[in-house]
N, C-alpha and C positions, 0 to 999 in steps of 0.2 A: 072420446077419441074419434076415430073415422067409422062410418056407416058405411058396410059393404054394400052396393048396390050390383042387383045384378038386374039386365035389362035382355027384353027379349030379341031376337036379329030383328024381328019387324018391325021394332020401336025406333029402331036406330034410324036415322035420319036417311035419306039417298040423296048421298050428295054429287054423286057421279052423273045421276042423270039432270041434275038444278043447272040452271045458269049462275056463272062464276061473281060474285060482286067487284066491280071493279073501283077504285077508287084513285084519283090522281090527285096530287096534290104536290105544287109547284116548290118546291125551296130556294128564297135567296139566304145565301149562306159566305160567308167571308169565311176564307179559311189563311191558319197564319200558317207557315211549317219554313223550316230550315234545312238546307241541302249541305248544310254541316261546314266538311273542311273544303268542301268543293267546288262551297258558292259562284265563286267568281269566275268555274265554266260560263253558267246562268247568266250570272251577271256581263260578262261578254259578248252575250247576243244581242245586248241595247248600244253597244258600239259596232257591231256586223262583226265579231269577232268571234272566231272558234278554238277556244284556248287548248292545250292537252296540259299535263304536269310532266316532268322531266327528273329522273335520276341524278344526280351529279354524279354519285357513286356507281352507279352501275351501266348511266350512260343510256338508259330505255327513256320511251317515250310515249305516254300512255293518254288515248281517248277512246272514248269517255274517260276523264280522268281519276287519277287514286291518291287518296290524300296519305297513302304508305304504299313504296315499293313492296311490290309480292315476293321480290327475290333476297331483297338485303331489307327490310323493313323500315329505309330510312323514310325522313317526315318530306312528304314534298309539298306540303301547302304553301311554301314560299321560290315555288322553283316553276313558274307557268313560263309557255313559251305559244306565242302566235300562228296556228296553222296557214298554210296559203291556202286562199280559194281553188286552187285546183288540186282533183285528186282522181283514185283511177278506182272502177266499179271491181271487187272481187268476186262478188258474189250475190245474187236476187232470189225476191219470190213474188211473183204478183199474186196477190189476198183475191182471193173471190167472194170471201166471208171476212166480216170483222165487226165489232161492237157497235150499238145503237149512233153512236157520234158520228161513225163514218159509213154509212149505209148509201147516202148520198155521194160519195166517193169512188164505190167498189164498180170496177176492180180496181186496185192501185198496187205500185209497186216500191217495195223494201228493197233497200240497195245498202251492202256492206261496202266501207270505202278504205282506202288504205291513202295512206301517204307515207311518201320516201321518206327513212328514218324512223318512221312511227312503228309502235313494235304491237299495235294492237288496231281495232278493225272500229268504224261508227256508224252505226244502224240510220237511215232517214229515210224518208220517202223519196224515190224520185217520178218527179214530175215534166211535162212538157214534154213525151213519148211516148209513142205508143208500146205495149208491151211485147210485139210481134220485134220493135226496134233496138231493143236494148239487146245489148254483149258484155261479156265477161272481156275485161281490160278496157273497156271505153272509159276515154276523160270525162269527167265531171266539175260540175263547178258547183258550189256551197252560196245559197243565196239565203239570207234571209227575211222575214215576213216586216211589212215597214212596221216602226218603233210605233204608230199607234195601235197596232195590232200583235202585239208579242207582248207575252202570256210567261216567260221567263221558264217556258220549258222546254224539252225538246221538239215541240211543233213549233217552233219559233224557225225551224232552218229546215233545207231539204237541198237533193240537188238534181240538177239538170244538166242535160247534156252539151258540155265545152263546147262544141260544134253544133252549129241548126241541123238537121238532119234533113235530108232532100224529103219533096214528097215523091208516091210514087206512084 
């Protein structure tokens, strides 16, 4: 069976005071995955499109989209409808912190955006102001990253302010 070992505290190694081993090692890696019944939000960013899904039954209009109404559970995977590039800022936060990817970025700013009819809010970055400049209700416009550079997720799009804003 197993040998109890019992070991004295000053056998035990001090690893608190060693220097840490560091190790990197690069991965290229393909990855497959499926965004399900939703694909073809995704798939609408290689046309500059920002799709939602749409109710018939209940008449809602949801993005990020839901391949079941939350209210009546009907199937919306067959019910997409075309967002307009303009929309209005409801709500921000500029990151001062954020993960190793975007370090080179920080600070940036998270813009909640609403459109008329739309019954729910989509998260992007927005870019091309400074974070002294942005307001709650300013227009926006939804641009996306060109087709050789979109990645078929949500960094594919972000938005920027409908109007150039003065300098000052």
């Amino acid at each position: 069976m197993f040998k109890e070992m019992k070991v004295q505290m000053s056998e035990q190694p001090d690893v608190l005071s060693s220097k840490p081993l560091r190790i990197t090692r690069i991965h290229d890696m393909t990855f497959r995955h499926s965004y399900g019944k939703i694909d073809k939000f995704f798939k609408g960013f290689a046309q500059g499109k920002l799709l939602a899904t749409k109710c018939n039954d209940c008449n809602k209009v949801f993005v990020p989209p839901r391949a079941d109404c939350p209210y009546c559970m009907a199937d919306l995977t067959e019910s997409w409808v075309e967002l307009p590039k303009e929309c209005e800022l409801h709500t921000f936060s500029v990151l001062h912190f954020a993960g190793p990817t975007f370090f080179k970025d920080l600070p940036f700013i998270l813009g909640l955006a609403k459109w008329p009819g739309v019954d729910t809010y989509l998260m992007a970055r927005i870019r091309e102001v400074k974070p002294e400049d942005v307001k709650i209700g300013m227009k926006l416009v939804v641009r996306f990253a060109e087709p050789h550079r979109r990645t078929f997720t949500v960094l594919d799009f972000w938005y920027e302010p409908a109007e150039k804003l003065t300098e000052r």
